[in-house]
Every structure is written in structure tokens, then in C-alpha cells.
C-alpha positions as CSV (number, residue, x, y, z in Angstrom):
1,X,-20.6,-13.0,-84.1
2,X,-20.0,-15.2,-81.3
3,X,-22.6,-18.0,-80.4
4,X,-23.2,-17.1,-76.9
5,X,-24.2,-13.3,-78.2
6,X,-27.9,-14.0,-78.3
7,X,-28.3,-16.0,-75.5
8,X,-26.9,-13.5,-73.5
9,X,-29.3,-10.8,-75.2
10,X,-32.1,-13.3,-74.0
11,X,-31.1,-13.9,-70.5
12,X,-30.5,-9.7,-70.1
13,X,-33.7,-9.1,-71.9
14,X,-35.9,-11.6,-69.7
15,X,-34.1,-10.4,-66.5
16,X,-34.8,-7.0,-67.5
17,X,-38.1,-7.9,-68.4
18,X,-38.9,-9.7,-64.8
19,X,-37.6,-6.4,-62.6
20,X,-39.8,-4.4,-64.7
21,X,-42.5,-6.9,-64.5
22,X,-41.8,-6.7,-60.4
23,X,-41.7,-2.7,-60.2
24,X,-45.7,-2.0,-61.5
25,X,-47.1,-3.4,-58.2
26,X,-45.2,-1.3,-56.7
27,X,-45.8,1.5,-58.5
28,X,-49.6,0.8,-58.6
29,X,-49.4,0.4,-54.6
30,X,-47.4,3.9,-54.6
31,X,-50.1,5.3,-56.7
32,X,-53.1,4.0,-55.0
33,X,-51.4,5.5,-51.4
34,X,-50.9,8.8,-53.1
35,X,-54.4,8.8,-54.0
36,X,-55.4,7.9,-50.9
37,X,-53.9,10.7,-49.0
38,X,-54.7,13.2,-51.4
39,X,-58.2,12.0,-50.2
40,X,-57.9,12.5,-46.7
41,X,-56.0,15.4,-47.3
42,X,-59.2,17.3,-49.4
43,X,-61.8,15.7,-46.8
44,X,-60.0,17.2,-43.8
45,X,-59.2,20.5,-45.8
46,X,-62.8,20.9,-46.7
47,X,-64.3,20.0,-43.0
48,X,-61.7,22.6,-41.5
49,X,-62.8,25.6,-44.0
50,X,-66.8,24.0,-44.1
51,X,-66.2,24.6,-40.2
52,X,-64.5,28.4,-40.2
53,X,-67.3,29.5,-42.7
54,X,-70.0,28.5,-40.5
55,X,-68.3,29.7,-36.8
56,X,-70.8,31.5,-35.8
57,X,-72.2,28.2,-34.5
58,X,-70.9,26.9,-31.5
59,X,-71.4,23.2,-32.5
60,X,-69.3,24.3,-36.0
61,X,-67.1,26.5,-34.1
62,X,-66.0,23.8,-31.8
63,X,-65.7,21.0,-35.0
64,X,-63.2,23.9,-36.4
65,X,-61.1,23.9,-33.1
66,X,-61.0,20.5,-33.4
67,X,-58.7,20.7,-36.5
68,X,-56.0,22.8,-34.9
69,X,-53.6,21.9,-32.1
70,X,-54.7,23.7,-28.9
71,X,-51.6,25.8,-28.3
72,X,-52.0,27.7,-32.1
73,X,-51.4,31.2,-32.1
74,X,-52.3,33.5,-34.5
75,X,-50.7,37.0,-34.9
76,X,-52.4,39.7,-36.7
77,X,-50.3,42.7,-37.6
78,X,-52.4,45.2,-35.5
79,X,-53.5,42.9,-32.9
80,X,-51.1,40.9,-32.1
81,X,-51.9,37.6,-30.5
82,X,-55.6,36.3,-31.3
């Protein structure tokens, strides 16, 4: 077995070991972002159907118009355009 054998093991392993070492902040900064969004994500999709069940206010309906872009269409397949 040559001498330099384990040395070189070492370095690979410690470099190895330092880009690992580097990647969980990462990783913890990608996770903490993903659970932020899925946050605002739940918030907004609870206030938009909170909003539509309780239309028949006109303080509720306008919060649910709020949620959608003002050009939204919706067909209905006897209607037509609502």
C-alpha cells in the first residue's frame, strides 16, 4: 500500500465532509422557505373560501373579489359567462 493512500482518504474525506457540512444551511434555508409558503399559501386559501362561504355579505363578498384578478371569467356549461 502506498504511503500517500491514507492521506489522500483524509484530505477526500474532510473535503467531502466540509461540502456536506456547507449544504445543511442550505437545505435548512430551503426548508424553512418551503414552509413559509405553504403558510401563505393555506392563509390566503382559507380567507378566499372563508370569503365565498359567507357572500352573501357585501363586506365578505367584496374581501372574496379581492382574491381574484378583475378580468376572471367563469363559464358554466348552461350559462355561459358568469
Amino acid at each position: 500500500m502506498n504511503r500517500r493512500t491514507p492521506v489522500t482518504c483524509f484530505v477526500l474525506t474532510l473535503a467531502l465532509s466540509s461540502a456536506v457540512m456547507a449544504a445543511l444551511p442550505q437545505q435548512a434555508r430551503a426548508a424553512a422557505a418551503k414552509q413559509s409558503l405553504y403558510a401563505t399559501v393555506s392563509k390566503l386559501d382559507a380567507g378566499l373560501f372563508d370569503s365565498f362561504n359567507h357572500c352573501s355579505s357585501p363586506a365578505q363578498l367584496k374581501k372574496h373579489a379581492s382574491y381574484l384578478a378583475p378580468n376572471l371569467e367563469f363559464y358554466h356549461d348552461k350559462g355561459g359567462v358568469t
